[in-house]
BAFI-981825 format. One line per 10 residues: number of its first residue (from 1); their letters; for each residue x, y, z of N, C-alpha, C. Coordinates in pm, whole numbers, plus 50000, padded with zeros to 5 digits. Atoms other than C-alpha are relative to their C-alpha. Layout:
# BAFI-981825
NUM) a) X,Y,Z,X,Y,Z,X,Y,Z ~ ... .
***
This chain:
# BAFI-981825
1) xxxxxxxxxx) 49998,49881,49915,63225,90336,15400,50102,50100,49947 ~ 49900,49911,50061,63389,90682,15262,50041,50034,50088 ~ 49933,49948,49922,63449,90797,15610,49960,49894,50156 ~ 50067,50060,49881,63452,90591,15944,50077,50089,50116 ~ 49974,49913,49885,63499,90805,16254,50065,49958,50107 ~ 49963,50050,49829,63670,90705,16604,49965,50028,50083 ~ 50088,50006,49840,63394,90691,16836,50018,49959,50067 ~ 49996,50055,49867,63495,90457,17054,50104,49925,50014 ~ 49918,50051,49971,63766,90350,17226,50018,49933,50113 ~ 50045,50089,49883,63645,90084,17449,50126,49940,50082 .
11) xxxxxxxxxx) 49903,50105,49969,63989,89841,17499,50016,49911,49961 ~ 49958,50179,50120,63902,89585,17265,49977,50060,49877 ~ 49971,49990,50170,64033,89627,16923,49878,49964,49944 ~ 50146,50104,50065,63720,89386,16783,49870,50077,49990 ~ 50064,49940,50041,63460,89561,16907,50038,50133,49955 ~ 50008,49866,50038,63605,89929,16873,50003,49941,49802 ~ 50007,49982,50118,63639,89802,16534,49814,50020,49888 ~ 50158,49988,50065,63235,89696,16434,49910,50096,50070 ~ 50055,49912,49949,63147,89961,16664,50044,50147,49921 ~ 49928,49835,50016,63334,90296,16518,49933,49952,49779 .
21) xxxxxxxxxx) 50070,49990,50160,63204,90149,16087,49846,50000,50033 ~ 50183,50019,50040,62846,90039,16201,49914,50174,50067 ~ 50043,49869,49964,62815,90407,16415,50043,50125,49942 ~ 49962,49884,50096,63023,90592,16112,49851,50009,49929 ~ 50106,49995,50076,62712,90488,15919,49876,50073,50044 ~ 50132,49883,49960,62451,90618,16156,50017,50140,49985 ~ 49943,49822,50020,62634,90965,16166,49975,50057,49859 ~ 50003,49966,50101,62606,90929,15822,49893,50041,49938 ~ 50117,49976,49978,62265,90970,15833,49928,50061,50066 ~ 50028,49849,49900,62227,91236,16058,49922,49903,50153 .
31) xxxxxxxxxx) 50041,50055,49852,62142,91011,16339,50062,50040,50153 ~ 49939,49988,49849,62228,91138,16710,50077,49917,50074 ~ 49911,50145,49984,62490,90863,16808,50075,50052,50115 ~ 49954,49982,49829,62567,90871,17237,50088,49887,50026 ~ 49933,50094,50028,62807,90640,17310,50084,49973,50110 ~ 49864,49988,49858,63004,90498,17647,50006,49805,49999 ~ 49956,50185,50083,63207,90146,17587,50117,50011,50079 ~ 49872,50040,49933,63422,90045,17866,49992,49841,50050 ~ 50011,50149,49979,63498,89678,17846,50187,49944,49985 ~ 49839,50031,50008,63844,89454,17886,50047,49968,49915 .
41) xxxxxxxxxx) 49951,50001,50158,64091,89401,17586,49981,49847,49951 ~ 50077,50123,50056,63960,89012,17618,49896,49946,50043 ~ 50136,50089,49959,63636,88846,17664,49982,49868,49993 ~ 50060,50175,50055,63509,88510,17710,49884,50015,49904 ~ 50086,50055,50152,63256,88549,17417,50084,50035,49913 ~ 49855,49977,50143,63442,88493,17079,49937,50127,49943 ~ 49995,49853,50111,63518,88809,16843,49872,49975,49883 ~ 50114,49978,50132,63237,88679,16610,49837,49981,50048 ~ 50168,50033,49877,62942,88602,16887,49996,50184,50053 ~ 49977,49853,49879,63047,88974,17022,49907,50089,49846 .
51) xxxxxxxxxx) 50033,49995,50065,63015,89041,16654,49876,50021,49903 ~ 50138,50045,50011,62704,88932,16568,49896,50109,50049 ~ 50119,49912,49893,62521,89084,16881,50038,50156,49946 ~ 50041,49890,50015,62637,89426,16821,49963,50047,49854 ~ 50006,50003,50174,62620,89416,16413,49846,50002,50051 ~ 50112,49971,50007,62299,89309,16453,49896,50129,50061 ~ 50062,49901,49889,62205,89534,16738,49996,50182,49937 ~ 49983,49860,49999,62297,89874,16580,49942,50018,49868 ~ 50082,49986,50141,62144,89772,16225,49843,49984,50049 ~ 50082,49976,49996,61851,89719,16369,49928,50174,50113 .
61) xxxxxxxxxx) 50004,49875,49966,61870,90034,16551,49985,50122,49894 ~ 49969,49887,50137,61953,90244,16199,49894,49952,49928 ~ 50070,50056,50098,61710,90071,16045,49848,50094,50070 ~ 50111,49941,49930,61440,90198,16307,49981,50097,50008 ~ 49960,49786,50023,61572,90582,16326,49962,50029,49833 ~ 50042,50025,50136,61523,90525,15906,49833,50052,50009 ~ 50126,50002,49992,61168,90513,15983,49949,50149,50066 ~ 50071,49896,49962,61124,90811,16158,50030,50127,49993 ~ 50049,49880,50038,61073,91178,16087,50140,50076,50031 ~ 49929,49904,49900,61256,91396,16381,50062,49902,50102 .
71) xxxxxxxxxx) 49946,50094,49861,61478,91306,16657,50045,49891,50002 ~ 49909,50144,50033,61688,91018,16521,50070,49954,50115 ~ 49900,50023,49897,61903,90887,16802,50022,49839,50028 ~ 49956,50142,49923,62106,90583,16929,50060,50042,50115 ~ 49890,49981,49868,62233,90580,17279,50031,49833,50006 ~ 49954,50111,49959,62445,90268,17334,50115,50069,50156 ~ 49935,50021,49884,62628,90190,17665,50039,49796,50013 ~ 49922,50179,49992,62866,89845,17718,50099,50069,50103 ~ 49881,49986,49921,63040,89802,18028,49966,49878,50112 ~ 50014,50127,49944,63104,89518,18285,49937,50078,50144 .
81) xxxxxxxxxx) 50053,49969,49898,62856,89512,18551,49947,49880,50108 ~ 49994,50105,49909,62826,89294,18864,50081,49838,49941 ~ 49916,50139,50034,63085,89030,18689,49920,49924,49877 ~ 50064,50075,50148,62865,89016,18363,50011,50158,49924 ~ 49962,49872,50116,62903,89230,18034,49858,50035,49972 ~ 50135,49957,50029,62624,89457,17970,49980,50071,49940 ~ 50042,49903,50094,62449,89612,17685,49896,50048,50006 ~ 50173,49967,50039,62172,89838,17621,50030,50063,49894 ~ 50000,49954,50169,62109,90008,17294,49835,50041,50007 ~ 50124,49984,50056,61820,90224,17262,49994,50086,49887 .
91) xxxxxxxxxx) 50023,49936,50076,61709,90393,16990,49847,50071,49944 ~ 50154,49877,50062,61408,90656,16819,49922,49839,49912 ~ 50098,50142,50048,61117,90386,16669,49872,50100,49987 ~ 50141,49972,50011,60789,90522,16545,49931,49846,49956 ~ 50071,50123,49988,60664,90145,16540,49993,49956,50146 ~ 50032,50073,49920,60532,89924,16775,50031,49869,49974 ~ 49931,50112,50015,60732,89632,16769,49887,49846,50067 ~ 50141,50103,50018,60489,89296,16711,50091,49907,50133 ~ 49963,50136,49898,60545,89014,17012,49900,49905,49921 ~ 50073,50120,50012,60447,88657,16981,50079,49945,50124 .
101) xxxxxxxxxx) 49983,50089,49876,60430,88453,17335,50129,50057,50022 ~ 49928,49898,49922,60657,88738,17499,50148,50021,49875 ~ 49849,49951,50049,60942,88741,17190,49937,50075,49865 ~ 50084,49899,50066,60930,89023,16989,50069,49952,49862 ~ 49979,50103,50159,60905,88894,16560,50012,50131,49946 ~ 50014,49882,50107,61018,89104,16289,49897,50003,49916 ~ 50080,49966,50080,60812,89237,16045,50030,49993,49851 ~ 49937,49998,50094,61055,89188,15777,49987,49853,49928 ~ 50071,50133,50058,60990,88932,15469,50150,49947,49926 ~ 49899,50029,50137,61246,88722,15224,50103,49935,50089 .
111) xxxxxxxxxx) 49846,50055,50000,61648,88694,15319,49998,50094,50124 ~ 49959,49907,49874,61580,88931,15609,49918,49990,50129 ~ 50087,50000,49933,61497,88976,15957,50030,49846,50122 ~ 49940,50069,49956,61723,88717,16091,50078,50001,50127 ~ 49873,49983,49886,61933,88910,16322,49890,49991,50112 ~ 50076,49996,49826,61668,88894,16690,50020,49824,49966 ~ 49941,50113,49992,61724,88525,16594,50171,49972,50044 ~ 49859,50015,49976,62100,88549,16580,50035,50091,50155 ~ 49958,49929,49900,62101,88807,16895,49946,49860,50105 ~ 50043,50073,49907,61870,88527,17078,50095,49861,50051 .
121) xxxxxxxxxx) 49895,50135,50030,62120,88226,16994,50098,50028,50093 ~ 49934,49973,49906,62374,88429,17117,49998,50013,50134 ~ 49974,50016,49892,62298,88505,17433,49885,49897,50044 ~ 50010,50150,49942,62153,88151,17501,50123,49926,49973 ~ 49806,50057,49961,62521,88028,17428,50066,50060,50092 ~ 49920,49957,49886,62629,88227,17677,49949,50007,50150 ~ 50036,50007,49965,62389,88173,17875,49956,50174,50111 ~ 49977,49898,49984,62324,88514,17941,49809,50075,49994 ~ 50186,50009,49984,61961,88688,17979,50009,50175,49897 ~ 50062,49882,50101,61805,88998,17710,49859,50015,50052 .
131) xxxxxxxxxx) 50163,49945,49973,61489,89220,17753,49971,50109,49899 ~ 50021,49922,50123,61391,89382,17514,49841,50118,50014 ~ 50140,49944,49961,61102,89706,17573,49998,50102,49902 ~ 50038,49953,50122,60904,89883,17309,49896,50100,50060 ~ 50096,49890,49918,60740,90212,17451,49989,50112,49894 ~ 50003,49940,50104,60623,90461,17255,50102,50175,49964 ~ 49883,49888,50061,60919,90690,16983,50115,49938,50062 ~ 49864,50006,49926,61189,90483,17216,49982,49822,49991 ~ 50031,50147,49985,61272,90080,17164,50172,49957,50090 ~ 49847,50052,49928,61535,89958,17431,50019,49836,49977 .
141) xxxxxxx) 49958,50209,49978,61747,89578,17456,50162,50037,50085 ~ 49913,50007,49861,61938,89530,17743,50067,49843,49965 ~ 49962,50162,50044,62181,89193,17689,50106,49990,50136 ~ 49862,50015,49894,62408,89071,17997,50002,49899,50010 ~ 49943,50119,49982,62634,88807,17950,50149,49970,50094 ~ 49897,50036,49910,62860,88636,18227,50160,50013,49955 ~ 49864,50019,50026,63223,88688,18220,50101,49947,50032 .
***
């Protein structure tokens, strides 16, 4: 990264950290990047499960805005709600994201295409519930895990 920005200054060091390089990169790309992150300076999920979910979560977001034309955008929002931590993350999609028996499969071949596995892991260790909806130009995932 030649430039990473200070978008967000949630309260936890950890994520403001994989949050402010992985959303320097979308900016970097002319992507529309919305952004509201109020969470406490510790969590019960570890720094590399927190990790994970949003890494994965915002690459496959940049990866999806990639794909399309006009109107790039990510809106993320993280903040504790009814005594569980909650994410959504939507972003611009000119695909139609494939399901098999209600979970939605990448399309991606080889060494990739791993992370909706690693987001799913996660919040089944935390026992925590995801939804994931694919409507058309807009793909949301909602994740809320107990705190």
């Amino acid at each position: 990264l030649e430039d990473i920005h200070q978008i967000v200054e949630s309260g936890n060091v950890n994520v403001d950290a994989i949050l402010n390089s992985k959303l320097s990169l979308a900016i970097a790309q002319e992507i529309d990047v919305n952004v509201k992150v109020r969470i406490p300076k510790t969590l019960s999920i570890s720094d590399i499960d927190c990790c994970v979910l949003l890494g994965n979560l915002i690459d496959n977001a940049i990866e999806a805005c990639d794909k399309v034309e006009e109107k790039k955008f990510i809106r993320l929002y993280i903040g504790i709600h009814k005594k569980q931590l909650y994410m959504s993350i939507t972003n611009a999609t000119n695909e139609v994201v494939r399901k098999y028996d209600e979970e939605y499969i990448t399309n991606k071949r080889g060494n990739h295409g791993h992370g909706l596995k690693r987001i799913n892991k996660v919040v089944e260790k935390y026992n925590g519930y995801i939804n994931r909806k694919n409507e058309p130009g807009v793909f949301v995932c909602e994740i809320m895990l107990p705190i």
